[in-house]
C-alpha positions in Angstrom: -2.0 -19.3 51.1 -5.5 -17.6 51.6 -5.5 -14.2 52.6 -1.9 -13.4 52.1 -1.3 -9.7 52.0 -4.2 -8.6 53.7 -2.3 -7.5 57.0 -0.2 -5.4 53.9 -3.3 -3.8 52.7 -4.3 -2.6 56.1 -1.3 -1.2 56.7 -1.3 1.0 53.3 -5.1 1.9 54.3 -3.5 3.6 57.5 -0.5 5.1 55.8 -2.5 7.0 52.8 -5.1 8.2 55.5 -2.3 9.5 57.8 -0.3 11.0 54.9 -3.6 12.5 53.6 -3.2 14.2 57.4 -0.1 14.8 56.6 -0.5 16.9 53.6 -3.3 18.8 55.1 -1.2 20.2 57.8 1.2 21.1 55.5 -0.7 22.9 52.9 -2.5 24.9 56.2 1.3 25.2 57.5 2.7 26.9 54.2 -0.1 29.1 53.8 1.1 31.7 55.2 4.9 33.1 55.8 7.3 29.9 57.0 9.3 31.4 59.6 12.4 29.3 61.7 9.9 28.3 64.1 7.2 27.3 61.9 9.6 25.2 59.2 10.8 23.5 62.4 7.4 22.3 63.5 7.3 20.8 59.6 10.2 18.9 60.3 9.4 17.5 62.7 5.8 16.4 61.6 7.8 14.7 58.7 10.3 12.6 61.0 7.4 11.6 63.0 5.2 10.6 59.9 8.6 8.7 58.5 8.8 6.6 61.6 5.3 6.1 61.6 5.2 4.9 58.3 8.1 2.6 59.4 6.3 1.0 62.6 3.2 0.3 60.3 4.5 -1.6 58.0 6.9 -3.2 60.5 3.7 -4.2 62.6 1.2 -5.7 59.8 4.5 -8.3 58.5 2.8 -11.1 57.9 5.8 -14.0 57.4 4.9 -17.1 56.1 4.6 -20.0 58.0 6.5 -22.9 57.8 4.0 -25.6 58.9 4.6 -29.1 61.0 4.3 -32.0 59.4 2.2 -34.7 61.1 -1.2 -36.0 62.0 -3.1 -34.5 65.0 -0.9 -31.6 65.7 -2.8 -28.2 66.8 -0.8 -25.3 66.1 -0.5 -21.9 67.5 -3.2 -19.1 66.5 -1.1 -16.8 67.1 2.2 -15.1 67.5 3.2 -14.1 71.7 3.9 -15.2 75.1 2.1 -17.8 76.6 1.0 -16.5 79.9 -2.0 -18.9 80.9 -2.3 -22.3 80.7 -5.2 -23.9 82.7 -9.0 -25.4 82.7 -11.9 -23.4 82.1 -15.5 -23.7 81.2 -16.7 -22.6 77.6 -20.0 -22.4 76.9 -21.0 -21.1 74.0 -19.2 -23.6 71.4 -17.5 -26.1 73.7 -20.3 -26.3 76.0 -18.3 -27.1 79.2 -15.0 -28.0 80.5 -12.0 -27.6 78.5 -8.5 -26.7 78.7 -7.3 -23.0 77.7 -4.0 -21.4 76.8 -3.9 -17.8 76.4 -1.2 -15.7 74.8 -0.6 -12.0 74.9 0.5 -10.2 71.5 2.9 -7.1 72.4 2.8 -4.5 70.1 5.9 -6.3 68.3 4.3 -8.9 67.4 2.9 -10.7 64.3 -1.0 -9.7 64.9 -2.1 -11.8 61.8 -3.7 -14.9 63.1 -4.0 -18.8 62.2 -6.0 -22.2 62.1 -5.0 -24.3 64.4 -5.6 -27.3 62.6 -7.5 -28.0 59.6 -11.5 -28.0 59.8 -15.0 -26.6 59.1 -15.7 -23.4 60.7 -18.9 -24.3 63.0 -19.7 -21.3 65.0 -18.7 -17.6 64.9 -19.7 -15.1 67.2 -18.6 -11.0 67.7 -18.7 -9.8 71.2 -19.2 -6.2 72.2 -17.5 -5.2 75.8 -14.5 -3.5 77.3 -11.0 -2.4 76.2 -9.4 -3.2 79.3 -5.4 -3.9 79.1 -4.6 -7.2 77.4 -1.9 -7.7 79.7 -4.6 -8.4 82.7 -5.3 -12.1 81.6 -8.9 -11.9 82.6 -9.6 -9.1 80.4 -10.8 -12.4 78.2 -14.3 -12.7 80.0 -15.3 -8.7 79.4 -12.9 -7.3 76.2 -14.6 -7.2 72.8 -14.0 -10.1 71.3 -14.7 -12.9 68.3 -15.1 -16.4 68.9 -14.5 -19.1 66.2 -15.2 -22.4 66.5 -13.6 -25.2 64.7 -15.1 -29.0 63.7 -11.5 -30.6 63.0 -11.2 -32.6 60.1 -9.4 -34.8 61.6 -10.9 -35.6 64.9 -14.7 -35.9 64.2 -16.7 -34.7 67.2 -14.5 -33.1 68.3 -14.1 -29.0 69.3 -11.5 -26.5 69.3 -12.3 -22.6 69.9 -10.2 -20.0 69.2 -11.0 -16.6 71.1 -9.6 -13.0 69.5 -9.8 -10.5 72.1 -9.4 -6.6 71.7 -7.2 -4.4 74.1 -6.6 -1.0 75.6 -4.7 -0.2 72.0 -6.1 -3.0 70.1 -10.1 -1.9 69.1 -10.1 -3.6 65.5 -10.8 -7.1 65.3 -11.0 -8.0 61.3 -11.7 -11.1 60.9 -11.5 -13.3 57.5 -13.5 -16.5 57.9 -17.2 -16.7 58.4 -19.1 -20.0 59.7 -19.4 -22.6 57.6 -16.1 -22.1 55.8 -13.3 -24.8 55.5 -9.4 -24.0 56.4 -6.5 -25.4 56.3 -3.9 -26.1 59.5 -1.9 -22.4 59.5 -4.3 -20.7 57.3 -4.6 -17.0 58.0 -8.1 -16.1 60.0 -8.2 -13.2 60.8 -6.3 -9.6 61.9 -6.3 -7.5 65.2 -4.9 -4.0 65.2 -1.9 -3.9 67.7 -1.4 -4.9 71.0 -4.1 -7.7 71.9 -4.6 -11.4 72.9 -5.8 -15.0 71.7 -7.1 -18.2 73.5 -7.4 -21.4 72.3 -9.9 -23.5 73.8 -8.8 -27.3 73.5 -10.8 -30.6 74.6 -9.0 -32.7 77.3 -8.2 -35.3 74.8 -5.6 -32.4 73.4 -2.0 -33.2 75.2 -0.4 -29.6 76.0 3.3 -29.6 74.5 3.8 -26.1 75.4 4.5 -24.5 79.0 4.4 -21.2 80.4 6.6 -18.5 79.4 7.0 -19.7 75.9 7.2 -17.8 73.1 4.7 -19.2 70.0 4.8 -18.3 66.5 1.2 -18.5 64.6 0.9 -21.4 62.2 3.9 -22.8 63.2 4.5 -23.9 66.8 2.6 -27.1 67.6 1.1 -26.2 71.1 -0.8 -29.4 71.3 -1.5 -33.1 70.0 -4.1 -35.5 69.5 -3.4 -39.0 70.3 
């Protein structure tokens, strides 16, 4: 599938420029004469970079998923709880009323996300604003943020939005489509840099099939359906 090992790459980026770090403090730390004290500090500076090294690459997994089979299904864009479910109005792609279900990514989850459903990327636009805690669900309307909107092949006319938001740890969004590009259902779209959220923005012809509370996996868990 498209994009597959990108979330890997990111995470050796972070690992050479932190054992880069690494070896500088060293080499200033050897220097001079390595007493008790000093060779203890070291030590240390090498556990923590170990289980650094360890949480990185445990963060940017990136499993494949295993995708439903079916017509009209809308799968989840990403991997979390599911801590909002509710109307809203959405503007800027939607261009009105819709339904929204939000889900907050810990820092133990998969941050890579996906498609929803297969279709023509129609709209794409970055948003500069706050780090506020993505734990506070309306951090949404002022976070830095991307929103991507989706033409579904399979419903003509139709729009789905999918909204990447940036929190209080989470200040990378990286994403991997651009407008006007074609995906498939449970393609990989993009990437945010631990803890964060995503909302998906359906029309009211979507029927929910998830509830509050529920844990979704990206690609995978079919959260609504067309019918």
């Amino acid at each position: 599938m498209k994009h597959s090992g990108k979330a890997r790459q990111a995470a050796l980026r972070l690992i050479v420029w932190a054992t880069a770090a690494g070896g500088v403090v060293l080499c200033v730390g050897t220097l001079g004469n390595v007493g008790s004290t000093v060779f203890a500090i070291l030590m240390g500076l090498i556990t923590l970079w170990i289980l650094f090294v360890l949480f990185t690459l445990y963060f940017f997994r990136d499993p494949e998923p295993r995708l439903p089979a079916g017509a009209g299904l809308v799968v989840s864009p990403g991997h979390g709880k599911v801590d909002v479910i509710d109307e809203t109005t959405e503007s800027e792609f939607i261009g009105g009323s819709c339904q929204r279900i939000s889900i907050f990514l810990s820092v133990f989850d998969v941050h890579v996300q996906n498609a929803p459903v297969e279709a023509r990327v129609a709209f794409f636009k970055y948003k500069h604003g706050k780090f506020l805690n993505a734990l506070r669900t309306e951090c949404a309307a002022v976070n830095e943020n991307v929103l991507i909107g989706f033409a579904p092949k399979e419903r003509p006319g139709e729009k789905l939005g999918v909204r990447l938001v940036a929190g209080v740890i989470a200040r990378r969004i990286v994403p991997w489509v651009a407008e006007g590009e074609e995906v498939a259902r449970g393609e990989r779209i993009s990437l945010i840099q631990f803890g964060s959220r995503v909302e998906l923005y359906l029309p009211r012809s979507a029927r929910i099939r998830i509830k509050l509370g529920d844990k979704v996996i990206g690609g995978e868990t079919v959260v609504a359906v067309f019918e």
